[in-house]
C-alpha positions as CSV (number, residue, x, y, z in Angstrom):
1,X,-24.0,-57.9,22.7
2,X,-22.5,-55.6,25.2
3,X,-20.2,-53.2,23.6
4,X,-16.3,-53.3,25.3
5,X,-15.5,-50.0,26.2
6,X,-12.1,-50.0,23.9
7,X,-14.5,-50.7,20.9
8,X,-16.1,-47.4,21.9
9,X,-13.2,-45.2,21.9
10,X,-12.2,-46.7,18.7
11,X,-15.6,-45.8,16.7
12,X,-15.5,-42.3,18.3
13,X,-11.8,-42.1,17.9
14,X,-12.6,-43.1,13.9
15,X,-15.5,-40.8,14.0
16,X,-13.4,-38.0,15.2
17,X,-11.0,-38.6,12.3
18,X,-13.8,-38.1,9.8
19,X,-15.0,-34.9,11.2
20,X,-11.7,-33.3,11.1
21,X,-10.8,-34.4,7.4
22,X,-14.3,-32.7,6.5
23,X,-13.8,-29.8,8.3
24,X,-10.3,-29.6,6.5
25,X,-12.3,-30.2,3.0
26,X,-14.7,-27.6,3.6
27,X,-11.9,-24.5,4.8
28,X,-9.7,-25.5,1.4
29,X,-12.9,-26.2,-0.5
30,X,-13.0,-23.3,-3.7
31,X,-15.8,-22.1,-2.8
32,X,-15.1,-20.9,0.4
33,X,-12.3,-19.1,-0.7
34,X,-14.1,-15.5,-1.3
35,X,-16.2,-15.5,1.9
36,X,-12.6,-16.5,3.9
37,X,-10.8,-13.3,1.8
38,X,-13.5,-11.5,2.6
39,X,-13.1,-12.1,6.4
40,X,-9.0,-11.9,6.4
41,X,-9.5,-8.5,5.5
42,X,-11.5,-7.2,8.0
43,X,-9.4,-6.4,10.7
44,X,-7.7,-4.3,8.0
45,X,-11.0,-1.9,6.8
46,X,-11.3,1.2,8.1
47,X,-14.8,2.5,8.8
48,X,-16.5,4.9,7.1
């Protein structure tokens, strides 16, 4: 079956979707939350 080229912007526009809601998971996951504290601050540290 030859594949219609709307039906392939619809599976990568799905597949798209998906990446994006787990990329927004993992930056308000809990875990994350130290390491991304940790690297907010940064710009702020002074060297010693």
């Amino acid at each position: 079956m030859i594949m219609d080229i709307n039906t392939l912007r619809s599976i990568v526009t799905v597949a798209t979707f998906f990446v994006f809601i787990g990329i927004v998971a993992w930056a308000w996951s809990g875990r994350n939350a130290k390491s991304f504290e940790e690297a907010a601050q940064l710009p702020f540290k002074q060297d010693e």
